[in-house]
ZAMIDO-994858 format. One record per residue (C-alpha): residue number from 1; x, y, z. Coordinates in steps of 0.02 Angstrom, whole numbers, plus 50000, padded with zeros to 5 digits. Layout:
<recs>
pos, c1, c2, c3
NUM, X, Y, Z
...
</recs>
This chain:
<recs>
pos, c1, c2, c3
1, 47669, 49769, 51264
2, 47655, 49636, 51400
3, 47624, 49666, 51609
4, 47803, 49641, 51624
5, 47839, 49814, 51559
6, 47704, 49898, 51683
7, 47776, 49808, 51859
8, 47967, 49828, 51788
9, 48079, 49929, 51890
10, 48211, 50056, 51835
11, 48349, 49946, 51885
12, 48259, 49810, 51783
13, 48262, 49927, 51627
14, 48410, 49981, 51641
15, 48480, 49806, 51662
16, 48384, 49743, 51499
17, 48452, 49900, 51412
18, 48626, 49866, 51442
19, 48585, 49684, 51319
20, 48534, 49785, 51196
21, 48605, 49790, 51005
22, 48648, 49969, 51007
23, 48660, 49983, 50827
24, 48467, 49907, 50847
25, 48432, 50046, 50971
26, 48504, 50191, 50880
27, 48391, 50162, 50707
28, 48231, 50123, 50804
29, 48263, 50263, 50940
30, 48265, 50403, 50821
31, 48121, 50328, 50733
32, 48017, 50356, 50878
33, 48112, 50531, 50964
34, 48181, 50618, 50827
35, 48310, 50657, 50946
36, 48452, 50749, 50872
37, 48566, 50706, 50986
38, 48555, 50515, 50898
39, 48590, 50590, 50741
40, 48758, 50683, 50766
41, 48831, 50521, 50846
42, 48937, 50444, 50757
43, 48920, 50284, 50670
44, 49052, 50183, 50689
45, 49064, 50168, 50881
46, 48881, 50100, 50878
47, 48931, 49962, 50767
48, 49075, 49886, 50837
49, 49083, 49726, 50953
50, 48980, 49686, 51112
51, 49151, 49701, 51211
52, 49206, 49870, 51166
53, 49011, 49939, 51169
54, 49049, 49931, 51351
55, 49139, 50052, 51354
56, 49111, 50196, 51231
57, 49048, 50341, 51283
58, 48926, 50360, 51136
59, 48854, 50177, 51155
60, 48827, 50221, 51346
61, 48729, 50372, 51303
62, 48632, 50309, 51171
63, 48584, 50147, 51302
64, 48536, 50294, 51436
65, 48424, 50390, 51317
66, 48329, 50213, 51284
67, 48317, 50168, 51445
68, 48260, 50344, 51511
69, 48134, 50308, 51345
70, 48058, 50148, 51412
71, 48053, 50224, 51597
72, 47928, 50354, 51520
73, 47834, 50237, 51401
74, 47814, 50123, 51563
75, 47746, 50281, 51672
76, 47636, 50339, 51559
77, 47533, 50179, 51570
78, 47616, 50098, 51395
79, 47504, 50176, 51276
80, 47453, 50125, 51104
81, 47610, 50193, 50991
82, 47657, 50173, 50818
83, 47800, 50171, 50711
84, 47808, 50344, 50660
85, 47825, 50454, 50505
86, 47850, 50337, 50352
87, 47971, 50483, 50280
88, 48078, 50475, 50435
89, 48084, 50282, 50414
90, 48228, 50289, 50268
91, 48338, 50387, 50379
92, 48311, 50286, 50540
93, 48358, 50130, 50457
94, 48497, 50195, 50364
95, 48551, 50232, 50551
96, 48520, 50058, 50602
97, 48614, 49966, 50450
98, 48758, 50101, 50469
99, 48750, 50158, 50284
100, 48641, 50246, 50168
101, 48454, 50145, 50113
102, 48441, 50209, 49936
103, 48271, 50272, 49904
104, 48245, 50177, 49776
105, 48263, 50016, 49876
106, 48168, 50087, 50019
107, 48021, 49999, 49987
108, 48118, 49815, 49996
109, 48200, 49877, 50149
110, 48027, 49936, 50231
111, 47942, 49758, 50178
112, 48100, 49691, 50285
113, 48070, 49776, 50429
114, 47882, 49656, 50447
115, 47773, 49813, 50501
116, 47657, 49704, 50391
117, 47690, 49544, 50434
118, 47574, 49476, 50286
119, 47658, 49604, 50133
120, 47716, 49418, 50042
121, 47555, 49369, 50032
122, 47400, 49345, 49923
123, 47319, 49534, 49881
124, 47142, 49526, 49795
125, 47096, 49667, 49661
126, 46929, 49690, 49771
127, 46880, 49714, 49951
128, 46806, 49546, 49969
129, 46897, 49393, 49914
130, 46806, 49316, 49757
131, 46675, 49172, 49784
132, 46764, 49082, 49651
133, 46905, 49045, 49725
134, 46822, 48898, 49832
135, 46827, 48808, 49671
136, 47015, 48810, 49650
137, 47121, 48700, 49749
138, 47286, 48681, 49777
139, 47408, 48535, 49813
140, 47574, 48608, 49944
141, 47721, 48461, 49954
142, 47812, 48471, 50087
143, 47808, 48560, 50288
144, 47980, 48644, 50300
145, 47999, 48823, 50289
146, 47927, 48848, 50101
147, 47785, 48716, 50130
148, 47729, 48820, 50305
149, 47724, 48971, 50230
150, 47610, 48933, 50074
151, 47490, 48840, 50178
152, 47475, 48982, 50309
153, 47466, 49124, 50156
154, 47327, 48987, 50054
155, 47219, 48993, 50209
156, 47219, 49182, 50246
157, 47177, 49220, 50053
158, 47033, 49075, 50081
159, 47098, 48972, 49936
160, 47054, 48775, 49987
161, 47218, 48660, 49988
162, 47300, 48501, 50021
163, 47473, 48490, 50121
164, 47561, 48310, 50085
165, 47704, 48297, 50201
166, 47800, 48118, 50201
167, 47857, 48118, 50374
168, 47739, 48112, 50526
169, 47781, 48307, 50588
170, 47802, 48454, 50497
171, 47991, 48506, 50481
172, 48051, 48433, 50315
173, 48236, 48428, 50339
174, 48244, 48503, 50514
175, 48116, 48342, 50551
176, 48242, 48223, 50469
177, 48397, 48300, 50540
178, 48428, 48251, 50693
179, 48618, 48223, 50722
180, 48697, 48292, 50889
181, 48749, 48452, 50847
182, 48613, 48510, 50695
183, 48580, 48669, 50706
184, 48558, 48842, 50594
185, 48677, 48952, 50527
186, 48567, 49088, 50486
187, 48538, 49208, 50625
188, 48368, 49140, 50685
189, 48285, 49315, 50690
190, 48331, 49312, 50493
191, 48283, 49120, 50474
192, 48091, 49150, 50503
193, 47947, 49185, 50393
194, 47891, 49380, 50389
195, 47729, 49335, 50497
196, 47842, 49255, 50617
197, 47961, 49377, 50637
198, 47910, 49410, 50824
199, 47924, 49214, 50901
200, 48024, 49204, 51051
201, 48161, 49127, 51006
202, 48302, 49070, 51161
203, 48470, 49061, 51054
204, 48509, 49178, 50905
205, 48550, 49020, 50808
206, 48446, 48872, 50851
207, 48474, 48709, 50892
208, 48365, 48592, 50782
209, 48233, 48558, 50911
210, 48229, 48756, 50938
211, 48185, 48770, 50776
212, 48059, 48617, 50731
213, 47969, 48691, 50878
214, 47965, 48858, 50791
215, 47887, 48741, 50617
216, 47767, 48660, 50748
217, 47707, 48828, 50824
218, 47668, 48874, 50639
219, 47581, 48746, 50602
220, 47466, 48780, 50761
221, 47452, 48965, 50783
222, 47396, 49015, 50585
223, 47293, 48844, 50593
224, 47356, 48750, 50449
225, 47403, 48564, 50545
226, 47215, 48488, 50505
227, 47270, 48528, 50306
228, 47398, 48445, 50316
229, 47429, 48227, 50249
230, 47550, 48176, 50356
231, 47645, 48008, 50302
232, 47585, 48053, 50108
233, 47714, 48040, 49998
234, 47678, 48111, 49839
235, 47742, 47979, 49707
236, 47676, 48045, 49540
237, 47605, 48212, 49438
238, 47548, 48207, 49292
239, 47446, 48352, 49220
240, 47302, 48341, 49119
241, 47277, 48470, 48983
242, 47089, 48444, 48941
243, 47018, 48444, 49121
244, 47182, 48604, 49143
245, 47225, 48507, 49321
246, 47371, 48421, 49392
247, 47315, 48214, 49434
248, 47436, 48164, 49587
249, 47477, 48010, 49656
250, 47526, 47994, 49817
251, 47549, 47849, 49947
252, 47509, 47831, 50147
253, 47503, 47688, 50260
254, 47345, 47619, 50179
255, 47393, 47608, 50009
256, 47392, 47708, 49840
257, 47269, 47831, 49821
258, 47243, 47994, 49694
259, 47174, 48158, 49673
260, 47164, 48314, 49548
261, 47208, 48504, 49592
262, 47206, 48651, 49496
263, 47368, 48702, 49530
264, 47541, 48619, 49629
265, 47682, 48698, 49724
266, 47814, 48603, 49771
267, 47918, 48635, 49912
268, 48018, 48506, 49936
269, 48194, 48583, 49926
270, 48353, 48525, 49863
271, 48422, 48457, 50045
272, 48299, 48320, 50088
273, 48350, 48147, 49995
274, 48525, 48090, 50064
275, 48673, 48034, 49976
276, 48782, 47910, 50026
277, 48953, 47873, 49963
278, 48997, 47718, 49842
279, 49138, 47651, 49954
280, 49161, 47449, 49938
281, 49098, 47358, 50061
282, 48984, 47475, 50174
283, 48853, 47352, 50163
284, 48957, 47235, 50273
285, 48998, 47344, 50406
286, 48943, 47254, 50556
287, 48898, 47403, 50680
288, 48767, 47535, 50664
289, 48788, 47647, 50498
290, 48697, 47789, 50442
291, 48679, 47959, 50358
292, 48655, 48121, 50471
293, 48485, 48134, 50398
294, 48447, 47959, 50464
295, 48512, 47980, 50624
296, 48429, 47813, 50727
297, 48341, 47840, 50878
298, 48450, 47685, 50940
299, 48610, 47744, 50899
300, 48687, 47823, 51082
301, 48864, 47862, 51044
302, 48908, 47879, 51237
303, 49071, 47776, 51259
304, 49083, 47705, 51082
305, 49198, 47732, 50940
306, 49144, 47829, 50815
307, 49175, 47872, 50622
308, 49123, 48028, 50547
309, 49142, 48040, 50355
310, 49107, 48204, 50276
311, 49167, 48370, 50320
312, 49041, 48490, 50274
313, 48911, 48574, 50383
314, 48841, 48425, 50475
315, 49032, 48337, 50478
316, 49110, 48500, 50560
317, 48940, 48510, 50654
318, 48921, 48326, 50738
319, 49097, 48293, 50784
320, 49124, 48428, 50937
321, 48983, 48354, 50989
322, 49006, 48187, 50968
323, 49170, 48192, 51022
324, 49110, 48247, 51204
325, 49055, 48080, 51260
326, 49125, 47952, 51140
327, 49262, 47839, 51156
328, 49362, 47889, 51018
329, 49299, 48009, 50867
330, 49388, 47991, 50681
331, 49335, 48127, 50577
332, 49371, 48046, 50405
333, 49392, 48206, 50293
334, 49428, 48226, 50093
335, 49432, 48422, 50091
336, 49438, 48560, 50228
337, 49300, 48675, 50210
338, 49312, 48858, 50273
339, 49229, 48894, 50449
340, 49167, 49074, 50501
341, 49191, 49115, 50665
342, 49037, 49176, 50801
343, 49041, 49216, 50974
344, 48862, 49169, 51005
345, 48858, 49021, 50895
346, 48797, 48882, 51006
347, 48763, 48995, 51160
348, 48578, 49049, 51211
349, 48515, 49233, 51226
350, 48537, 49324, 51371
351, 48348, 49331, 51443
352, 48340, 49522, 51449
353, 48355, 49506, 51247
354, 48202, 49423, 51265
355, 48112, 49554, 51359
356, 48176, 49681, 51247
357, 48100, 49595, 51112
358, 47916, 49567, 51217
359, 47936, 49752, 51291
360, 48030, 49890, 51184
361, 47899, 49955, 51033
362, 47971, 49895, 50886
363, 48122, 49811, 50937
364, 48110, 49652, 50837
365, 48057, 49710, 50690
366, 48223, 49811, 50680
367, 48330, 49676, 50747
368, 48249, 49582, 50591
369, 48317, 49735, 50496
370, 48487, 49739, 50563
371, 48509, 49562, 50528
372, 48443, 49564, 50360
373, 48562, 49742, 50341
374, 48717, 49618, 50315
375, 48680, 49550, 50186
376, 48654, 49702, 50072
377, 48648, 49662, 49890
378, 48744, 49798, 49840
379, 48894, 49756, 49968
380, 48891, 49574, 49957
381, 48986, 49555, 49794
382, 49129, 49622, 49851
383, 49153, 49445, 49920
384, 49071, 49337, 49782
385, 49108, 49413, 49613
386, 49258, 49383, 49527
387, 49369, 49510, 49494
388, 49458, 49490, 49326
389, 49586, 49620, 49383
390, 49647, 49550, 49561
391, 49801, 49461, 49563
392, 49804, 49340, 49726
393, 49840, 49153, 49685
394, 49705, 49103, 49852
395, 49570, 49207, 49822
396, 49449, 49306, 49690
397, 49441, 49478, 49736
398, 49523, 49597, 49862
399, 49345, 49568, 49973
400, 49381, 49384, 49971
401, 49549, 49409, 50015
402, 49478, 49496, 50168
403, 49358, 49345, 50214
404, 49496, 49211, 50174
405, 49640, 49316, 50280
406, 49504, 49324, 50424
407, 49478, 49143, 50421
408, 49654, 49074, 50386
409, 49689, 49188, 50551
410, 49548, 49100, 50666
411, 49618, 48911, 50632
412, 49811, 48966, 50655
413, 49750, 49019, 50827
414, 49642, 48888, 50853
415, 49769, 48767, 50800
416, 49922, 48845, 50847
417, 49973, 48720, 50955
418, 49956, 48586, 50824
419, 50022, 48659, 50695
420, 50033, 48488, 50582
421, 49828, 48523, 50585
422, 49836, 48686, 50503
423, 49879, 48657, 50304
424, 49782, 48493, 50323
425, 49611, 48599, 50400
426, 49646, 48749, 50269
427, 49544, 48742, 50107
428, 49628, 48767, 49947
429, 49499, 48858, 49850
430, 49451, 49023, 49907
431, 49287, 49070, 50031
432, 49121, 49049, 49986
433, 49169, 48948, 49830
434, 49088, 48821, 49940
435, 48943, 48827, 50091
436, 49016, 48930, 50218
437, 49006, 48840, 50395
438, 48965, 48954, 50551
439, 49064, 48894, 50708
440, 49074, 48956, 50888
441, 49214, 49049, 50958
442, 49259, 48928, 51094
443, 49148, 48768, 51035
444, 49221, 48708, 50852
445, 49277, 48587, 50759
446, 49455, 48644, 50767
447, 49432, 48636, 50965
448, 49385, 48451, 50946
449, 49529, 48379, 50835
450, 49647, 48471, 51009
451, 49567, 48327, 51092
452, 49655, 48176, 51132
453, 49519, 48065, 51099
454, 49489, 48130, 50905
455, 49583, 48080, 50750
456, 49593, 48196, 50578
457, 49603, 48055, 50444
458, 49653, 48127, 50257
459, 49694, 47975, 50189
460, 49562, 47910, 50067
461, 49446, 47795, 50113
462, 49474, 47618, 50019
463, 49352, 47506, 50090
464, 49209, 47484, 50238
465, 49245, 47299, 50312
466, 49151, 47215, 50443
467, 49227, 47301, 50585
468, 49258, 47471, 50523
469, 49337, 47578, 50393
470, 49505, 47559, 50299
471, 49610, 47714, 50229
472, 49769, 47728, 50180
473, 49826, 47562, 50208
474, 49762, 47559, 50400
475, 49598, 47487, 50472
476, 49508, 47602, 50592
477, 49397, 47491, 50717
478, 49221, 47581, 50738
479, 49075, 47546, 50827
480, 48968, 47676, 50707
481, 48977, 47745, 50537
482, 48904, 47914, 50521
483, 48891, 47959, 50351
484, 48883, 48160, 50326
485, 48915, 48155, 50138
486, 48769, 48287, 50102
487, 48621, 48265, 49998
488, 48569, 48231, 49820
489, 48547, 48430, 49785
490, 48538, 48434, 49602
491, 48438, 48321, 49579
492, 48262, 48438, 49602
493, 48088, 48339, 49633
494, 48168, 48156, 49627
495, 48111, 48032, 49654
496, 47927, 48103, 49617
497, 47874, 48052, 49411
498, 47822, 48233, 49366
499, 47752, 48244, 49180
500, 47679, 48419, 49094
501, 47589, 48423, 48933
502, 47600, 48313, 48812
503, 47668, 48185, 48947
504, 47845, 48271, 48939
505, 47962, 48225, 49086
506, 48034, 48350, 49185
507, 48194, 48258, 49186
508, 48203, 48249, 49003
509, 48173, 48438, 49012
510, 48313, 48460, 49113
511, 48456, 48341, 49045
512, 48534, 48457, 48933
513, 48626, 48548, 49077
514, 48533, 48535, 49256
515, 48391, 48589, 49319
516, 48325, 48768, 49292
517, 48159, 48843, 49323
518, 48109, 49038, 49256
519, 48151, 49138, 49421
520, 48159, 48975, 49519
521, 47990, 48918, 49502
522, 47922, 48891, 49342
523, 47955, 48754, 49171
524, 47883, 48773, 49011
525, 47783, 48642, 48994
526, 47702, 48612, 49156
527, 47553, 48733, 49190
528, 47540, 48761, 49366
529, 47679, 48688, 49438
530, 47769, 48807, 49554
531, 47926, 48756, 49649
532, 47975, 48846, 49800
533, 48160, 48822, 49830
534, 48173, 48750, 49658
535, 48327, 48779, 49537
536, 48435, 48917, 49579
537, 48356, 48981, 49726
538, 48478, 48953, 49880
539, 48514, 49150, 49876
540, 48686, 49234, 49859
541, 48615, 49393, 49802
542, 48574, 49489, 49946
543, 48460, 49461, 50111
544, 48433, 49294, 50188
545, 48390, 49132, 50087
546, 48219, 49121, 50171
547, 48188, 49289, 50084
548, 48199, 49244, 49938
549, 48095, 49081, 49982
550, 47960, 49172, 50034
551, 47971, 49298, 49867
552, 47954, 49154, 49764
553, 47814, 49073, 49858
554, 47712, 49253, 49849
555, 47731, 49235, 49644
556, 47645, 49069, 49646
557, 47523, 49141, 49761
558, 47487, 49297, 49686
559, 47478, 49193, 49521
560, 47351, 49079, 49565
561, 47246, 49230, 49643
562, 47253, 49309, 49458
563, 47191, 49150, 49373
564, 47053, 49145, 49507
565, 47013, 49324, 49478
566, 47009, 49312, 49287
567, 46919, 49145, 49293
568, 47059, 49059, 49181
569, 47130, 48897, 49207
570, 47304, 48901, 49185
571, 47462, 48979, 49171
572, 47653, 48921, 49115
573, 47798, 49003, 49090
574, 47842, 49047, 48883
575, 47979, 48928, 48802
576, 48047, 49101, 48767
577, 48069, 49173, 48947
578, 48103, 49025, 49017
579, 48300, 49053, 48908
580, 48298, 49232, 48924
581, 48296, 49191, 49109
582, 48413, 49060, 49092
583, 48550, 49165, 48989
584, 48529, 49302, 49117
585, 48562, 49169, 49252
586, 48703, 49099, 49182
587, 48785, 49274, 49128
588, 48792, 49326, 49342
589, 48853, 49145, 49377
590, 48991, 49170, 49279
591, 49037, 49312, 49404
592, 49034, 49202, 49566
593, 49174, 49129, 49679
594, 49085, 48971, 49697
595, 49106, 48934, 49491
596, 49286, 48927, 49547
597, 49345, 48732, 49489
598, 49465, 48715, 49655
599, 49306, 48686, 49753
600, 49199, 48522, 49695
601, 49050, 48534, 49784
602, 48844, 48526, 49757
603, 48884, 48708, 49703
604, 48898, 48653, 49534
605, 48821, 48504, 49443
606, 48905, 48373, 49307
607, 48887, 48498, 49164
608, 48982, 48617, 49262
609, 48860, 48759, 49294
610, 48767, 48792, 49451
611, 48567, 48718, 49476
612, 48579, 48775, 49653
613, 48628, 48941, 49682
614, 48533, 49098, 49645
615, 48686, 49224, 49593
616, 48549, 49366, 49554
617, 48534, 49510, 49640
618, 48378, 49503, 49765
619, 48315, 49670, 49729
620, 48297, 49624, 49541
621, 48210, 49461, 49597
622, 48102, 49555, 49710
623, 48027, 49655, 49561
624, 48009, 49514, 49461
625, 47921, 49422, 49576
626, 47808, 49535, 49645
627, 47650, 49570, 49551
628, 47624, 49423, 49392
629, 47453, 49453, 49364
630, 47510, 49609, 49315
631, 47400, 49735, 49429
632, 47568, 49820, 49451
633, 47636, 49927, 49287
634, 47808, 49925, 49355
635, 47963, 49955, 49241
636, 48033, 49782, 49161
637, 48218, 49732, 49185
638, 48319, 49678, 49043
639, 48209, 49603, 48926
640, 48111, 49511, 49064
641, 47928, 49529, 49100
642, 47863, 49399, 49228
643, 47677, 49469, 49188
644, 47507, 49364, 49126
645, 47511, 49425, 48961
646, 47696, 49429, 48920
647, 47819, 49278, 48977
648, 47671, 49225, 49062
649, 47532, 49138, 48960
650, 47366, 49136, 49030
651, 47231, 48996, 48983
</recs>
């Protein structure tokens, strides 16, 4: 705990109190009272919304009891104080999340909490680490989320590597992505790694510099920067099976150069290489053009007309934005995607949720939980399977039904007054079919087309001419083009030439039907070669997306620790597995809303199945990927057994 805590007055307490989440306070305040009183109150007042907390008679006693709690930590000179009784912890949380934690998920949900920030990392057999490790190296692409985390988990285990990052900061996409109005749409608390879970963040969704400054603090606290190649762009790998290492050629300012490693992960994602659209002409356009991953330092759109084409995340992102100091904004739009409305979208924390976080025990970590506690595996389904048996023309299931009746309701309000807007700004296929875009109460992009000064084009777009864009007959003069047409998503490690035994391309691997990788990470084929945020890893099945990141990242890691402790050389991924995997895969996709053919969308590829989204359920995933060098006898899980030995051959 900080000074702040030890020179705070009541009225200060109190105050910071009054910001607090009260379903946060009820979990962790039992944790660490046992009160009874917390236990007979009853759950649902504690859950509901900020504006009616005010005013329950529950939430205000629960808020006195922490205060009157922190008032006696702060007295008795803030001693050293731990979480607890472990066999209370189930209970607490449960309290927290407003439902039952099963007990046999407990342990997930305790690794969630971050009482050990390092659990998703590298765990030697023996005391000491083993000397032969220094012999091993390892090769890390990329410095976004994936590519932070490996490098900080590679140096705490002592295993030597290489970070090659292409751009001049770390970042990856939240580097590149600098269009007014980027930001996240996870809540930040649940878009961090686990060792990060206590950085002070200043909005609970960040703006994009909010959160490249959380990268850069990364890269500087756990001392990983000096690792890392910045400006290296790795063009080629190629393994070698006699030497049993991975030759990589990469390019910097100076030239060509190459190098051998033991073993690669890759974490360059699926969002970083932009996609533009084939429209005639756009190479005459006269004014300043580009795609919201290319934003131009140059490009000022103060007082200028602007064109927007795209209408997913970034499109409905940029536009409010844009739209409050251009000239004129067109928003050129093919489909209407679905948003989600926020409150706190683009607003910053209150400061007291700060000090909360700095001076309660324990209050981050559960805010991390409460987060992560909506998106339970076991409830999330009732909005993203299928149900064979519902009968609604709009939607998939009566929990979809819900989502879609919320949402239609938000833009007939917003819109109300324009009501020609509303069929044209409501999607035809049903929610989450395609990326679900988080928007702020008051701040939106259904706020911006009110505006006299933006124009909702649905026409198609026939050509780009010199001066601007023509669609539907009618030529829109434009100063700028900003192109927010998304990315090249399924099309995994381009443009890098990547080549496994034998000299076997990955992309001739992959051309049957998309790319796929056994539990996201690993191709027959290609010893060695991890991918974090590979195939099928952007998570629908429970928990965050960087969750299952950072699950997928400990399997590489824990699987190069068990080839340095065995002294082998290499391990791939059985032809075998690799389909079992895959038919498993396939089987839950077929369940999902987004396999719906209304939406058309990097959801699903050209062969019509999904190379993107993980569908499985993260606490199956979690089991799978926990212990591969197989120091762990844990059960196997329909026919699957990610262990050295079994789908996992060991050389």
């Amino acid at each position: 705990m900080t000074d702040e805590l030890a020179s705070a007055s009541d009225a200060t307490i109190e105050d910071a109190v009054r910001h607090a989440d009260a379903a946060v306070l009820r979990g962790l305040l039992y944790q660490l009272t046992c009160d009874p009183d917390i236990l007979a109150m009853p759950g649902a007042p504690i859950t509901m919304s900020r504006e009616r907390e005010a005013d329950d008679a529950n939430v205000l006693a629960l808020k006195a009891k922490a205060a009157n709690f922190l008032k006696r930590y702060r007295d008795d000179g803030m001693p050293s104080i731990d979480i607890g009784p472990v066999d209370r912890l189930r209970q607490s949380l449960s309290l927290s999340a407003a439902y039952e934690i099963p007990a046999a998920d407990f342990d997930i949900w305790l690794e969630e909490l971050a009482l050990d920030r390092w659990a998703r990392g590298v765990r030697w057999q023996e005391a000491e680490a083993p000397a032969s490790r220094n012999g091993f190296t390892v090769a890390v692409i990329g410095t976004g989320i994936s590519g932070l985390n490996v490098a900080v988990q590679l140096k705490r285990a002592g295993i030597p590597f290489v970070v090659f990052e292409k751009n001049p900061e770390v970042g990856g996409s939240w580097y590149e992505n600098r269009y007014p109005g980027a930001r996240v749409d996870t809540a930040s608390r649940g878009y961090t790694h686990l060792f990060g879970y206590d950085y002070p963040f200043s909005h609970g969704y960040s703006p994009r510099e909010v959160n490249l400054n959380y990268f850069r603090w990364v890269a500087s606290e756990f001392g990983v920067r000096d690792h890392i190649r910045f400006g290296t762009e790795v063009e080629a790998m190629v393994w070698n099976d006699d030497a049993k290492k991975w030759a990589l050629t990469v390019r910097d300012a100076s030239g060509t150069q190459s190098a051998d490693f033991n073993a690669v992960i890759s974490c360059v994602g699926f969002l970083s290489r932009p996609k533009l659209p084939d429209i005639p002409g756009i190479e005459t356009f006269e004014g300043i053009s580009c795609h919201t991953a290319t934003w131009p330092d140059e490009l000022d759109v103060a007082n200028k007309r602007i064109a927007v084409v795209g209408s997913a995340a970034s499109g409905y992102q940029t536009v409010p934005v844009i739209a409050k100091s251009a000239a004129h904004t067109f928003l050129f739009q093919r489909t209407p995607n679905w948003c989600f409305e926020d409150r706190g979208y683009v607003k910053e924390l209150a400061p007291q949720i700060g000090w909360l976080e700095r001076n309660f025990p324990f209050y981050g970590n559960f805010v991390r939980f409460r987060i992560a506690s909506g998106y339970n595996p076991a409830l999330m389904k009732y909005g993203l399977h299928i149900d064979p048996e519902h009968d609604d023309p709009d939607t998939v299931s009566a929990g979809n039904k819900a989502t879609r009746d919320i949402c239609v309701e938000f833009i007939q309000r917003k819109l109300a007054s324009r009501p020609e807007l509303i069929e044209k700004m409501t999607p035809k296929s049903p929610p989450m079919a395609s990326r679900p875009i988080r928007v702020d109460t008051d701040d939106n992009i259904y706020e911006a087309l009110l505006r006299d000064d933006v124009s909702l084009v649905t026409d198609l777009i026939e050509r780009v001419t010199p001066q601007g864009v023509v669609a539907g007959g009618k030529e829109y003069d434009v100063d700028a083009i900003v192109f927010a047409t998304g990315f090249r998503a399924n099309d995994y490690l381009w443009p890098m030439d990547v080549r496994g035994r034998g000299g076997v391309k990955i992309e001739d691997v992959w051309k049957v039907d998309g790319p796929r990788a056994y539990l996201g990470s690993m191709v027959p084929a290609f010893p060695n070669l991890f991918m974090c945020y590979g195939p099928n890893t952007n998570n629908f099945g429970g928990f965050t997306v960087v969750d299952l990141l950072e699950l997928v990242a400990q399997f590489a890691l824990r699987s190069i620790a068990g080839l340095i402790e065995r002294g082998a050389a290499s391990v791939e991924v059985t032809e075998d597995a690799y389909w079992r995997f895959a038919h498993l895969l396939d089987a839950e996709d077929r369940k999902m809303v987004y396999m719906d053919k209304r939406a058309q969308n990097y959801y699903r590829n050209e062969q019509g199945r999904s190379s993107v989204n993980g569908p499985i359920d993260i606490r199956r995933m979690y089991r799978w990927l926990h212990d591969p060098a197989g120091n762990d006898s844990g059960p196997r899980d329909d026919g699957l057994s990610p262990r050295f030995g079994e789908d996992l051959i060991v050389r």
